[in-house]
matplotlib code that plots the C-alpha trace (Angstrom):
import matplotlib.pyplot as plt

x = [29.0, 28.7, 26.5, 29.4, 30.9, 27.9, 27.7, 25.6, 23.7, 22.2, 25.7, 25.9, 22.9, 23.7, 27.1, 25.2, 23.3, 26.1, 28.3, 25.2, 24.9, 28.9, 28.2, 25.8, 27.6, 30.5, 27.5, 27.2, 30.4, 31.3, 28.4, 29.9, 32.6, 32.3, 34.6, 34.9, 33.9, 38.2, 38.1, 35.8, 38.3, 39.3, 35.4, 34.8, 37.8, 36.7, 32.8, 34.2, 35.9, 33.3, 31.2, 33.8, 33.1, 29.6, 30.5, 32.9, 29.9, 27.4, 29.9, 30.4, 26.5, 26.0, 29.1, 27.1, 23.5, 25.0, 25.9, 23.7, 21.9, 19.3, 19.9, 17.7, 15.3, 14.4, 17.9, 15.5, 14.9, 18.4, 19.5, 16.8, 17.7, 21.4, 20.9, 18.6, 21.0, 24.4, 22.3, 21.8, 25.8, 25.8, 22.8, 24.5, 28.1, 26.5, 25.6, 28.8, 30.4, 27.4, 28.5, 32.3, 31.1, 28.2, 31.3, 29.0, 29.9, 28.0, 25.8, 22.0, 19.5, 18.2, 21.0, 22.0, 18.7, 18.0, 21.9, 20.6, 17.6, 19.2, 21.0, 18.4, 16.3, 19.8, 19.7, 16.3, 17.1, 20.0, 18.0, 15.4, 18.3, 18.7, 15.9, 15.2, 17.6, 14.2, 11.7, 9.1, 9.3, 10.7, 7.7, 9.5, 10.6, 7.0, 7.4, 11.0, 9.4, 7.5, 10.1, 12.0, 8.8, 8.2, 11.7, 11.0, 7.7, 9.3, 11.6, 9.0, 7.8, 11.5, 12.0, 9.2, 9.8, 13.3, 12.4, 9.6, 12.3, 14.7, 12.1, 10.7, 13.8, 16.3, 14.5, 16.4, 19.3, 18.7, 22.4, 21.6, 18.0, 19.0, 22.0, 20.2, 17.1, 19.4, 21.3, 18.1, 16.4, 19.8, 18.8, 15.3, 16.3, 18.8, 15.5, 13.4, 16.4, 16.3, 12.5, 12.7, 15.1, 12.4, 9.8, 11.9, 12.5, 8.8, 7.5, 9.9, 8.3, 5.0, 5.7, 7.6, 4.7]
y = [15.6, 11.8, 9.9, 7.7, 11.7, 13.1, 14.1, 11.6, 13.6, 10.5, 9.1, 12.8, 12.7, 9.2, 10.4, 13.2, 11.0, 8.7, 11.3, 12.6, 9.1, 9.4, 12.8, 11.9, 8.8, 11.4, 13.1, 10.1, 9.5, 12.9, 12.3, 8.9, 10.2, 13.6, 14.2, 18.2, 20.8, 20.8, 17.6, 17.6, 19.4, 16.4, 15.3, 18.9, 18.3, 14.8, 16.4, 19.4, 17.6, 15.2, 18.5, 19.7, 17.0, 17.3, 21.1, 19.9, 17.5, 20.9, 23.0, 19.9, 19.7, 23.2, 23.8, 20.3, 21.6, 24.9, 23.8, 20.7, 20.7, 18.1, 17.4, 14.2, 16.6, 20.1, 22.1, 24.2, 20.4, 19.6, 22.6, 22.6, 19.1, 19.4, 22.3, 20.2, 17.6, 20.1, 21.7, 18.3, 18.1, 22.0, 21.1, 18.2, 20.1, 22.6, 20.5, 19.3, 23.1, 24.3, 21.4, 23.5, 27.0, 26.8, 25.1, 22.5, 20.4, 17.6, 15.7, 16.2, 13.7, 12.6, 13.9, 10.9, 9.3, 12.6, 11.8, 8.0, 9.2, 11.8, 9.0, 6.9, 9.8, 10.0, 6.1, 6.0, 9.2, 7.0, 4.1, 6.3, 7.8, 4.8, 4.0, 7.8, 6.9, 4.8, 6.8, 5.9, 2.2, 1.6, 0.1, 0.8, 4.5, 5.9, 3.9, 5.0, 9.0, 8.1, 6.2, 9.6, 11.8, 9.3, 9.6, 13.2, 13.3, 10.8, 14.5, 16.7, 14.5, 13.5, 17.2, 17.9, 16.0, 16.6, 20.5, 19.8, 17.9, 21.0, 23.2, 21.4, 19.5, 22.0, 25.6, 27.0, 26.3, 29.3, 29.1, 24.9, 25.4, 28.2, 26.0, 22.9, 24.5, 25.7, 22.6, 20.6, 22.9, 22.3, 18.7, 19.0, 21.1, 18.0, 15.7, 18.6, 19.2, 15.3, 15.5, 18.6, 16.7, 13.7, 16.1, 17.6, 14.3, 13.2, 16.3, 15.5, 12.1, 14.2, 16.2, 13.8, 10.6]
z = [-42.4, -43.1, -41.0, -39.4, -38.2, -36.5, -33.1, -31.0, -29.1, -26.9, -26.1, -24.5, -22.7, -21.5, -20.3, -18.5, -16.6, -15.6, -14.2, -12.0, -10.6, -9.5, -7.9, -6.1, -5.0, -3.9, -1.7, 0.0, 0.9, 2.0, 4.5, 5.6, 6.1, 7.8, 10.4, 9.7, 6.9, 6.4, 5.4, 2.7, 0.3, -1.3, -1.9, -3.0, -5.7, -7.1, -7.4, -9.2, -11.2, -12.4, -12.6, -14.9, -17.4, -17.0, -18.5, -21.2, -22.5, -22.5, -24.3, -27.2, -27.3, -27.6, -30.2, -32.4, -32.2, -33.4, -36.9, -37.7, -40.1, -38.8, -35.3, -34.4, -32.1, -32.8, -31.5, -28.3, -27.2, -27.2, -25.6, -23.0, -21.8, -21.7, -19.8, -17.4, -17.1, -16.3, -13.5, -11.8, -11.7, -10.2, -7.9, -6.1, -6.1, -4.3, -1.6, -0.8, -0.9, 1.7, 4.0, 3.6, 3.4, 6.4, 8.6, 9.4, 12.9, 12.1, 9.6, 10.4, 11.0, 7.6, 5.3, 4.8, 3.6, 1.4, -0.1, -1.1, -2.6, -4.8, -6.0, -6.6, -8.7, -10.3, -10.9, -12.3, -14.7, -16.1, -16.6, -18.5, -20.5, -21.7, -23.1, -24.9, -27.9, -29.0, -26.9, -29.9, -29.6, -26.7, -23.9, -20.6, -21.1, -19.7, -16.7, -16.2, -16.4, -13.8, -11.6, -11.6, -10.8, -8.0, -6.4, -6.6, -4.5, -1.8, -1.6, -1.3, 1.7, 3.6, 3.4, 4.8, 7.8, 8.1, 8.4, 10.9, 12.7, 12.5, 14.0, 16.7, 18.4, 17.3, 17.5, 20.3, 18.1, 15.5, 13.6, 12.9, 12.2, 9.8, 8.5, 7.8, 6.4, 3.3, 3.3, 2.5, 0.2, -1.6, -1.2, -2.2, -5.2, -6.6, -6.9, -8.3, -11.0, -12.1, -12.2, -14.7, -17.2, -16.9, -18.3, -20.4, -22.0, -21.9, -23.6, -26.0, -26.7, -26.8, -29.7, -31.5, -31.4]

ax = plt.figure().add_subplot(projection="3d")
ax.plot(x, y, z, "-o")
ax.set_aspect("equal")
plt.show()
């Protein structure tokens, strides 16, 4: 395969990245404007749909690395970091469908702010995707790992709260307090998920200095 042919795996990842920032932007939305969990069927079609791409850029990666003969990384690094980056697009999808399949009434205090920063970990995993096509030279990537892990620990500590909140001013209300408490674990998991494909990519840059 000449060299002008090969599969770019970095325009991929890059895609990737960019579709989870849209998704997320979708979750956003589809909190802004809740009116019922009937209404979100057109939200739940647009994020499937960009989930679906997310998919059809897996399958091409997978189908490459399968028959290169020197992909730019070793192929487990390639697969292992696709992979990360297709669950974000499943993660935040999933969201949206528990907002449908719970029947939720109304948004809960702090979904909103948990939707803005899953798509500001999102944000900052696109800006370090950027900069991994020359992880060995480039100077900001290391920073950019670290913007992502500290979107991530500004998760840990909203959901914190947000459950606290659940189970002290709502705890006579077992159905919401039940509800909500999977709803944000959902949310939670979304910055956990973009926090795994930023270590994926810095152990990467570990075994390849």
């Amino acid at each position: 395969m000449g060299k002008k042919n090969r599969f770019d795996y970095f325009d991929a990842f890059e895609k990737q990245t960019e579709l989870a920032v849209q998704e997320a932007q979708i979750l956003i939305e589809a909190i802004e404007g809740f009116t019922n969990a009937e209404g979100l069927f057109s939200v739940m079609e647009r994020a499937h749909e960009i989930e679906h791409q997310g998919d059809e850029i897996t399958h091409a990666v997978f189908k490459a690395v399968a028959t290169d003969f020197m992909p730019p990384i070793e192929r487990e690094d390639i697969i292992e970091l696709v992979y990360t980056l297709d669950t974000i697009l499943d993660d935040i999808e999933e969201v949206i469908q528990r907002f449908y399949i719970y029947d939720v009434h109304m948004i809960y205090p702090g979904a909103h702010e948990f939707a803005c920063l899953i798509k500001q970990s999102c944000e900052a995993l696109d800006r370090a995707m950027e900069d991994f096509r020359n992880f060995k030279k480039s100077k900001t990537f290391k920073q950019r790992i670290i913007d992502v892990n500290t979107y991530e620990e500004e998760g840990d500590q909203l959901f914190m709260r947000v459950i606290r909140h659940l189970h002290t001013d709502d705890r006579e209300n077992t159905l919401r307090v039940l509800v909500w408490s999977q709803v944000f674990e959902s949310m939670e998991g979304c910055c956990d998920a973009c926090e795994h494909a930023a270590d994926t990519m810095n152990n990467i840059l570990l075994k390849n200095v």
